[in-house]
Backbone bond lengths (Angstrom), bond angles and torsions (degrees), N, CA, C in turn:
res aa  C-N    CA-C-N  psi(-1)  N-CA   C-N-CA  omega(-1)  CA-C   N-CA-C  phi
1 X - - - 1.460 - - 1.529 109.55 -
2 X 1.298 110.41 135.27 1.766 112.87 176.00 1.130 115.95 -112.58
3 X 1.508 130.84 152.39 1.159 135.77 -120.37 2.186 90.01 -96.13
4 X 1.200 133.49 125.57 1.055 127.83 159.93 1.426 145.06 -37.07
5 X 1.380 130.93 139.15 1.741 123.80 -169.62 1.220 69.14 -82.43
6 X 1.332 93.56 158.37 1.711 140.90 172.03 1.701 83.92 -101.60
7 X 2.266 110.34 110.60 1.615 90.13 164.58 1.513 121.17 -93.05
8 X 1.342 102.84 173.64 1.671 105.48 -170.89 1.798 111.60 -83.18
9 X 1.198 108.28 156.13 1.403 113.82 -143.06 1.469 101.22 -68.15
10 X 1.587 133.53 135.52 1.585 142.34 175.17 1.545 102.46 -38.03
11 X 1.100 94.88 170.33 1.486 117.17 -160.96 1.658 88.09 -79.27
12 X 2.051 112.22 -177.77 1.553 101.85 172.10 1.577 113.22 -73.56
13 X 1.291 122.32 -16.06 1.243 109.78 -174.12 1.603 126.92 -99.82
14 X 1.049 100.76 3.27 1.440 113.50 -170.95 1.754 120.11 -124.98
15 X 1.267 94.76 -10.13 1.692 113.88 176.31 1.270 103.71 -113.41
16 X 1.806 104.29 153.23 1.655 133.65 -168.90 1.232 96.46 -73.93
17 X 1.261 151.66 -32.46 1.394 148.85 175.61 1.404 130.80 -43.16
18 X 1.249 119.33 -28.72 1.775 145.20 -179.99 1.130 76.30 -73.93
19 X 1.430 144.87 -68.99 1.526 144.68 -93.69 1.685 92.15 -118.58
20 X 1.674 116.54 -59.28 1.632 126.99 -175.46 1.570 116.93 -70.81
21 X 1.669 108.77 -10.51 1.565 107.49 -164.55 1.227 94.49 -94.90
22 X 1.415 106.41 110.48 1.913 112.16 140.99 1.960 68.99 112.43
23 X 1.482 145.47 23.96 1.273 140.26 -171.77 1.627 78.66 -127.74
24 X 1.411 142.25 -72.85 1.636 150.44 177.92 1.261 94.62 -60.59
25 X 1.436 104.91 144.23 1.644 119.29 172.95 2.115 90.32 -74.61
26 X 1.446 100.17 142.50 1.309 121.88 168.98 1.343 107.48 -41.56
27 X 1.241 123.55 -64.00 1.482 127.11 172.94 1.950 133.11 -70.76
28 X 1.581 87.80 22.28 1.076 81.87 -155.32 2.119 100.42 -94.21
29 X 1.081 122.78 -153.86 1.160 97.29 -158.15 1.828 94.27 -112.94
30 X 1.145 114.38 -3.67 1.390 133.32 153.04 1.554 131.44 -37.29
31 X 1.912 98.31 -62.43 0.923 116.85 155.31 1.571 132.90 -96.87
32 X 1.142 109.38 28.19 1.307 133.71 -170.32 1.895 93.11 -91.73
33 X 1.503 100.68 -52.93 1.583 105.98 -147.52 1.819 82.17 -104.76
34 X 1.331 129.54 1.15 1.186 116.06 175.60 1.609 105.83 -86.54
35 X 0.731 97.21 -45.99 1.657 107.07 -169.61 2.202 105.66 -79.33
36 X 0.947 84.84 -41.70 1.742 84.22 174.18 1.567 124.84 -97.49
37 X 1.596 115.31 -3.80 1.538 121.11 -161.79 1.527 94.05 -73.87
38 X 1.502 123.12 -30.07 1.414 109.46 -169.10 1.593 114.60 -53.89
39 X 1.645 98.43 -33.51 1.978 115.33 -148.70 1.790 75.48 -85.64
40 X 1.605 114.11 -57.96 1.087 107.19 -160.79 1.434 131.97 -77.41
41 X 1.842 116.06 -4.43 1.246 113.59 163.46 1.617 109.68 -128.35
42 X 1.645 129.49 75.05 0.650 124.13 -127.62 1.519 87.17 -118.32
43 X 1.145 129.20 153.52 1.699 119.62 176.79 1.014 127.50 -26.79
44 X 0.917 104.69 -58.82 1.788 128.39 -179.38 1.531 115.14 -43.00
45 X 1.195 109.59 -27.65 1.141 105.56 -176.63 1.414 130.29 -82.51
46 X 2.256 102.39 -11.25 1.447 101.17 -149.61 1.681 67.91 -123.50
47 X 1.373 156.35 4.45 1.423 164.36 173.28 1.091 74.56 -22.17
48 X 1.371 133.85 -100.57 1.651 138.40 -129.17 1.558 115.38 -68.25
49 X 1.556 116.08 -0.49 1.187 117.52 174.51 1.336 129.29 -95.92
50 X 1.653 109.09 9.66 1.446 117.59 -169.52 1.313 98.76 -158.40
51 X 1.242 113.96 161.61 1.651 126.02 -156.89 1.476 86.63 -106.13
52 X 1.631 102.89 -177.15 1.499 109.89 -164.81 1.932 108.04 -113.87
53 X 1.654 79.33 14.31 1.761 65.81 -178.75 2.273 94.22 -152.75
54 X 1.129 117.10 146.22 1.486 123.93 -165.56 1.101 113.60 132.54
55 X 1.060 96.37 -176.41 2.187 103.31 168.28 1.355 115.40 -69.66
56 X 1.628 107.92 148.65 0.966 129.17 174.78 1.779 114.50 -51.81
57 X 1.208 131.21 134.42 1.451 121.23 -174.85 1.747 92.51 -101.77
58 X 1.323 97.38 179.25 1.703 112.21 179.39 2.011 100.98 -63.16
59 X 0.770 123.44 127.64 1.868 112.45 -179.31 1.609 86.23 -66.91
60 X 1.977 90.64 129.86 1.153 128.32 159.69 1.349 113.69 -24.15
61 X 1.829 128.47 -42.02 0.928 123.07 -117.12 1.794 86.57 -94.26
62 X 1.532 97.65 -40.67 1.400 123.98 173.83 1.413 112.95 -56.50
63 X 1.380 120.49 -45.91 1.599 100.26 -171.66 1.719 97.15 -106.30
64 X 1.156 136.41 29.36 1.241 125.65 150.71 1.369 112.82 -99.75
65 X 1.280 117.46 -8.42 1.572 133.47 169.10 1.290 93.93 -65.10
66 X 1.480 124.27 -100.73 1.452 134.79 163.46 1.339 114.53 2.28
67 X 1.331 121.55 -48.74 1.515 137.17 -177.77 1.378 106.84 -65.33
68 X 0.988 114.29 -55.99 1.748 122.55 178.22 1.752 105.63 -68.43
69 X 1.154 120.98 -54.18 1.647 123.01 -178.93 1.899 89.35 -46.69
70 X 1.027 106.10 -72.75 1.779 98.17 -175.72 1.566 135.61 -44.16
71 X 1.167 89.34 -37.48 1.454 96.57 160.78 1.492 119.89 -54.76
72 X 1.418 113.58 -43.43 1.205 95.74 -178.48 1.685 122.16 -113.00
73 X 1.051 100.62 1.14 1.393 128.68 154.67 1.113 137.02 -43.71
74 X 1.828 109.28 -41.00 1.630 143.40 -168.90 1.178 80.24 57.11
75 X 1.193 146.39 100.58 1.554 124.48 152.94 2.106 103.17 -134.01
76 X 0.891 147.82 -172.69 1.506 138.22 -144.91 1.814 70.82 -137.75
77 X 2.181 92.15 175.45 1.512 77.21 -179.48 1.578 97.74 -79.45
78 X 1.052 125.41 -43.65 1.518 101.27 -145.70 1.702 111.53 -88.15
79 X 1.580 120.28 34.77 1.349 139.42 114.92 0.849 128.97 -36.70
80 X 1.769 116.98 -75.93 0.932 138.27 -171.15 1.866 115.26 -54.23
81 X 1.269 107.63 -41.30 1.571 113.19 -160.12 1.915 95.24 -101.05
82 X 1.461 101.43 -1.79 1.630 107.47 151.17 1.499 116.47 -91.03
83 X 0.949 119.44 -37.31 1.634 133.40 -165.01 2.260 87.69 -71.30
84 X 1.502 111.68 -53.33 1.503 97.86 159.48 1.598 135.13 -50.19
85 X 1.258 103.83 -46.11 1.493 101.13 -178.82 1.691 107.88 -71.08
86 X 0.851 114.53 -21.83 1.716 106.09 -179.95 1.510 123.13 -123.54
87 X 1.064 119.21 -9.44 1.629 130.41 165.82 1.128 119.40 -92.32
88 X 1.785 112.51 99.39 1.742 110.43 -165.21 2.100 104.67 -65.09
89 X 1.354 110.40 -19.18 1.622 99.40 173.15 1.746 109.15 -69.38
90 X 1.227 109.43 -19.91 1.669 87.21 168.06 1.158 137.08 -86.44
91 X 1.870 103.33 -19.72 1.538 99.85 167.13 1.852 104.99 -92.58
92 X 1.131 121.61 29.82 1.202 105.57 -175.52 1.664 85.01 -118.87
93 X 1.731 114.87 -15.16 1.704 85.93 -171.78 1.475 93.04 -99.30
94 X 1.443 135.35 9.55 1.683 142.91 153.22 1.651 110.71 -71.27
95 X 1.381 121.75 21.10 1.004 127.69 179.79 1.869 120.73 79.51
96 X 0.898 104.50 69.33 1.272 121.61 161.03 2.014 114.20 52.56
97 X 1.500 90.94 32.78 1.731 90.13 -177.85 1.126 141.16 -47.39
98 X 1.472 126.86 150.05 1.636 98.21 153.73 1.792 127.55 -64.19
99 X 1.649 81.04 171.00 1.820 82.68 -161.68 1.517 87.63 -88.98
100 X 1.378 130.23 -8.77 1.549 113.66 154.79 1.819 127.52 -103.05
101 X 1.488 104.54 50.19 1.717 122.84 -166.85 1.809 80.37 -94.78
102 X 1.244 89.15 124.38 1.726 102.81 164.53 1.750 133.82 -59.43
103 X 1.554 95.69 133.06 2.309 89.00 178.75 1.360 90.86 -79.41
104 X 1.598 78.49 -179.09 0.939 120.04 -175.07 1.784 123.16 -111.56
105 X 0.727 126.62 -147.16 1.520 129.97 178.66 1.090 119.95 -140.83
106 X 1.635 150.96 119.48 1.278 133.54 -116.53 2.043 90.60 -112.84
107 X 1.589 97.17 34.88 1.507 78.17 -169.54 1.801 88.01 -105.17
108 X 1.533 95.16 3.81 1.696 90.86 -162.99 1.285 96.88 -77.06
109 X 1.896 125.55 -14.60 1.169 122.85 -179.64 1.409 121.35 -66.52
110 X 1.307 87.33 -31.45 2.145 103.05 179.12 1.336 105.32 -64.28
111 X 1.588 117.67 -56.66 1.378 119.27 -174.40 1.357 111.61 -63.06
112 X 1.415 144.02 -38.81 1.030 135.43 156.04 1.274 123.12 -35.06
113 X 1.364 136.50 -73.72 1.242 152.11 103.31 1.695 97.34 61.24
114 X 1.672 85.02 -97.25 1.849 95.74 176.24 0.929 113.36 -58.24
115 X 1.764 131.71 -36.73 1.487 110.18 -176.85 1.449 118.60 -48.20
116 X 1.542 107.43 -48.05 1.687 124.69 -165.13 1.667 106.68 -46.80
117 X 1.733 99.53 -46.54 1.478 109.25 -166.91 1.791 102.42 -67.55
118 X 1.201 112.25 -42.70 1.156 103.44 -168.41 1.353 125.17 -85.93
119 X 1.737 117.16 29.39 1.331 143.79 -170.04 1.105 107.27 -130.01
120 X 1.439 111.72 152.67 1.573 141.58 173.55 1.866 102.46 -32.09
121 X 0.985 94.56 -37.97 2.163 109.18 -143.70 1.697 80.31 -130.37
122 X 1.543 122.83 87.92 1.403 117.68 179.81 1.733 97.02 -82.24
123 X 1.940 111.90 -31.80 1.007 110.98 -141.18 1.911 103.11 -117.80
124 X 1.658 107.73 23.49 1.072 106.29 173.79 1.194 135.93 -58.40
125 X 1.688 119.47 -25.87 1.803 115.24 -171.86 1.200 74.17 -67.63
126 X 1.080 131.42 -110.82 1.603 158.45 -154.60 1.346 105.31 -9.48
127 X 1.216 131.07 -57.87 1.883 148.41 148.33 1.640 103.01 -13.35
128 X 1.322 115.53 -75.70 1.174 100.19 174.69 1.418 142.54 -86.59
129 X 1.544 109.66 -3.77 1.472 131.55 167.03 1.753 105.57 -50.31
130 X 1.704 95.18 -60.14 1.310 101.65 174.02 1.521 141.71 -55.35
131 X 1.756 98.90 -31.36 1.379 109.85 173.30 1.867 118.33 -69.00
132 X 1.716 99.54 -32.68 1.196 103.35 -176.76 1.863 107.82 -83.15
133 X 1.363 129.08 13.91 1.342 118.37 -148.21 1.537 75.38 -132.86
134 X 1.333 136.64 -23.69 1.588 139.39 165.19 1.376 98.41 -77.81
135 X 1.007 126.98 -49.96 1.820 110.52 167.43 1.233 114.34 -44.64
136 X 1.353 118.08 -69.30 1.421 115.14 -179.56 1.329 138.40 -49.39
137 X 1.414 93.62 -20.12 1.700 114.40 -177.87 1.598 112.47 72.76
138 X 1.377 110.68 44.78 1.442 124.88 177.61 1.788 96.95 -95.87
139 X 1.485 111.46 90.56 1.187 101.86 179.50 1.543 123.44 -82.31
140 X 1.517 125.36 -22.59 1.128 107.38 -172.39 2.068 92.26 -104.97
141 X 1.058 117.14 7.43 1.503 110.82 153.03 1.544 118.14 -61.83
142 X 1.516 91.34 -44.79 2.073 98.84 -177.91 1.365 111.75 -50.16
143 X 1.179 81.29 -42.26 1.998 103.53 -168.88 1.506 117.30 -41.06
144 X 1.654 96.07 -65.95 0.936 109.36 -177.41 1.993 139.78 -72.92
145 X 1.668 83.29 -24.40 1.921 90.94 161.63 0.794 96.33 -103.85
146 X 1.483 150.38 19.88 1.957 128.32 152.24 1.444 94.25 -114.21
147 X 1.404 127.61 26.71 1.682 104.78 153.20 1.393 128.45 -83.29
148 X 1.389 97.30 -23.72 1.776 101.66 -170.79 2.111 91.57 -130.30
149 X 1.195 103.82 147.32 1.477 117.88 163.41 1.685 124.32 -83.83
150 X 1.308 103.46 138.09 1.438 107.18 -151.71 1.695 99.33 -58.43
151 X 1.656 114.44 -20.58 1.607 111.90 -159.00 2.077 88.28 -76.16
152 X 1.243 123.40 -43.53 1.388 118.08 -170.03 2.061 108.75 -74.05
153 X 1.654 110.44 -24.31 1.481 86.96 163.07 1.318 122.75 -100.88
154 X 1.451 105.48 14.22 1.657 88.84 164.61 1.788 118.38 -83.10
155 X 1.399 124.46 -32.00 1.419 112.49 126.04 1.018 124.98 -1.89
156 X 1.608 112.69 -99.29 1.424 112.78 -152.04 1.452 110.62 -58.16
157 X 1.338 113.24 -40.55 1.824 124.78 -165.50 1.616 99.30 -65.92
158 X 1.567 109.53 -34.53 1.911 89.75 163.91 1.332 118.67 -70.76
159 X 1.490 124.11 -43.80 1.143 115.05 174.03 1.487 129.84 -66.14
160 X 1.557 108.75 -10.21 1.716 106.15 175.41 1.485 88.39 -80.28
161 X 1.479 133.61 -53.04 1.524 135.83 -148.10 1.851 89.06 -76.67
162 X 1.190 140.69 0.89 1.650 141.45 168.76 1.430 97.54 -86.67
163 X 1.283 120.93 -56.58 1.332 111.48 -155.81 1.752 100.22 -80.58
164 X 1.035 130.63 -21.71 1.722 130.10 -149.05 1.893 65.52 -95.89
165 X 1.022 157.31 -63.74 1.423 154.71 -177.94 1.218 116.93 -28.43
166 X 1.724 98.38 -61.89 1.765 104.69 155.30 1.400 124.43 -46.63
167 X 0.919 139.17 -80.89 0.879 156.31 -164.54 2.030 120.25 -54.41
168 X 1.496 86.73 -15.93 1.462 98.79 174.57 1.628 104.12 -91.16
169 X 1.238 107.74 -65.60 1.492 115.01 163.22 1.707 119.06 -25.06
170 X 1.463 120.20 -53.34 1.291 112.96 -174.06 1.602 97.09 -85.29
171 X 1.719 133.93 -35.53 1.141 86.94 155.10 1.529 165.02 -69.92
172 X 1.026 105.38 1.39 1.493 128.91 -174.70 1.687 103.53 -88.71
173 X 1.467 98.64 -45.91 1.697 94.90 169.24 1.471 106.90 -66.50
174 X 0.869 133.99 -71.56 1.380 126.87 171.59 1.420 137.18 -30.52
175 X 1.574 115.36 -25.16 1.083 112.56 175.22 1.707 109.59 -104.71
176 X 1.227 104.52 -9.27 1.469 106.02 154.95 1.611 145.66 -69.26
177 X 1.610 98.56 -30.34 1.314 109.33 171.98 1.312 116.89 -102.54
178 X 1.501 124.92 -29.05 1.046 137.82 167.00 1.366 130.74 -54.85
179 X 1.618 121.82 -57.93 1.167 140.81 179.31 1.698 102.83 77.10
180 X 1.691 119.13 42.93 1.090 104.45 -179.24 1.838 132.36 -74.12
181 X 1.171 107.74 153.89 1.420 103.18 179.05 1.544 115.89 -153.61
182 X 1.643 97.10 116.30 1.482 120.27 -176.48 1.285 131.23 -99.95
183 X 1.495 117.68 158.77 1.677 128.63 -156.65 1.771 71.26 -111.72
184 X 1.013 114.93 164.13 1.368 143.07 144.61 1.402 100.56 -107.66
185 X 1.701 129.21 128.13 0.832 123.82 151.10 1.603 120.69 -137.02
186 X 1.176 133.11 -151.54 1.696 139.74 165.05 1.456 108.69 -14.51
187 X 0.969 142.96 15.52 1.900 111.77 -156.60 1.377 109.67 114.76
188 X 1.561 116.87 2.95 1.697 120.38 -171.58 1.195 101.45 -157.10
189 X 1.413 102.80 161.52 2.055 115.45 162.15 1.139 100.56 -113.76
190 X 1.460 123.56 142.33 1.058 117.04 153.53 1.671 133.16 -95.71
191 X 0.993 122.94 124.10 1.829 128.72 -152.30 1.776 98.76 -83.33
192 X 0.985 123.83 135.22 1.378 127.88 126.31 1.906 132.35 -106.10
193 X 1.342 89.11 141.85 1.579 63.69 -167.48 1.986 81.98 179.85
194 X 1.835 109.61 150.43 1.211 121.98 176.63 1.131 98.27 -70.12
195 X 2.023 116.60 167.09 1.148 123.71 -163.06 1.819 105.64 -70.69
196 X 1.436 93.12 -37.38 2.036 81.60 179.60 1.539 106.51 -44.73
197 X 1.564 118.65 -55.20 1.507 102.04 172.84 1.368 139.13 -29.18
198 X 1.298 99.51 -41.19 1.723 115.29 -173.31 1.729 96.69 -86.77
199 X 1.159 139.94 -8.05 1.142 131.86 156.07 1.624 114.30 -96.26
200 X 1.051 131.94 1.54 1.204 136.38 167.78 1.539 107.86 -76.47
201 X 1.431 94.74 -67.49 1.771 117.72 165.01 1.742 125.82 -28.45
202 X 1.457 84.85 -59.60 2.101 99.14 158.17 1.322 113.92 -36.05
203 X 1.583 109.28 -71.16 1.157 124.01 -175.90 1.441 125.67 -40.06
204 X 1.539 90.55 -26.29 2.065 84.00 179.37 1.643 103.66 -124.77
205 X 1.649 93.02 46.15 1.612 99.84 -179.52 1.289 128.00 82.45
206 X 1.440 134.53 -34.98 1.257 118.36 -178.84 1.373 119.12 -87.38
207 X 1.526 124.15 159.26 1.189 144.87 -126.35 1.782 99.51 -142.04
208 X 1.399 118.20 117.85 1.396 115.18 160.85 1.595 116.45 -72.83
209 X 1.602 100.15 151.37 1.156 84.52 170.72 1.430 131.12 -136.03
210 X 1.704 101.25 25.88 1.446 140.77 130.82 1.408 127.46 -117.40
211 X 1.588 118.86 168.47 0.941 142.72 141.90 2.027 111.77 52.30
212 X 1.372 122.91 134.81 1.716 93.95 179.22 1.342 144.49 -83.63
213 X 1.622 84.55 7.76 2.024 86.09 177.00 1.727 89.13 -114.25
214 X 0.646 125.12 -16.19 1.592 111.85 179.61 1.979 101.73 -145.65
215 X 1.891 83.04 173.97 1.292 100.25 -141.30 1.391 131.01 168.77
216 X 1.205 107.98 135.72 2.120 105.38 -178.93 1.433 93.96 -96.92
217 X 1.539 106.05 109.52 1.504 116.68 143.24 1.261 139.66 -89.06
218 X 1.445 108.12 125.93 1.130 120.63 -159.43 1.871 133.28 -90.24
């Protein structure tokens, strides 16, 4: 795979830039990475992570943008590579896109991801996000991409993006065989649901505290 052009910014009517300028505070970290992402994620930097001959990849410039918005975002990838397709501040802080510039697929975040780890410079986006966000005097931006190193959340961000997988899966199984249906109430839900439910329910710890098809789980 070879490393992607970074494209040049949409016209006035068709790009997020008309739309985010003088809408984001100047200093804000939006326009932080709009106005500097070109200098600061610039080819050159991601050269050694892609060969010189294959398909074109997503430009660096864009999903190390994306990369940084998530970070501080907390958002999972395939948040994140939603939070692009429909939030004109993310394609506007990827450099001023159109609001019809194509996603991506949130696996390009993973593969990125591994490239970084398995390089000299695991922790370069973030490196210079940070350097440019101490210029600006974005203090709790600094904060927050120089608390953790990019090699320990690429870890965690697979293991959050495993479990939010899990956890989607068993709900969907669950609400398929089950047919559950809940109260929101005080500090509790209240469950209905056949007894396999309530042994499903066991299984990941919670406890009725009536009766075996129904019940406030706690």
């Amino acid at each position: 795979m070879t490393i992607g052009t970074t494209p040049r910014q949409a016209d006035l009517w068709r790009g997020t830039a008309a739309v985010c300028e003088g809408r984001v505070g100047e200093q804000s970290i939006w326009a932080v990475l709009y106005h500097q992402g070109d200098r600061l994620f610039a080819e050159e930097l991601f050269a050694d992570l892609f060969a010189e001959v294959g398909r074109r990849s997503v430009p660096p410039r864009i999903v190390a943008t994306v990369m940084v918005l998530q970070r501080l975002q907390g958002c999972s990838d395939r948040e994140a590579v939603e939070a692009f397709c429909f939030d004109a501040r993310w394609k506007y802080a990827c450099g001023g896109l159109a609001y019809d510039y194509p996603g991506f697929s949130h696996t390009v975040l993973v593969d990125m991801r591994a490239r970084l780890a398995a390089s000299d410079r695991p922790e370069r986006i973030f490196a210079v996000t940070v350097a440019a966000a101490r210029q600006a005097g974005l203090v709790g931006v600094r904060r927050v991409l120089d608390s953790t190193p990019l090699y320990d959340a690429v870890a965690s961000q697979g293991a959050r993006s495993k479990i939010r997988e899990t956890r989607r899966d068993e709900t969907r199984r669950g609400s398929g065989a089950c047919g559950v249906a809940a109260r929101h109430g005080a500090g509790h839900t209240t469950m209905i649901m056949p007894v396999a439910g309530n042994a499903n329910a066991a299984a990941h710890g919670l406890k009725p505290t009536s009766g075996s098809q129904s019940g406030t789980w706690d």
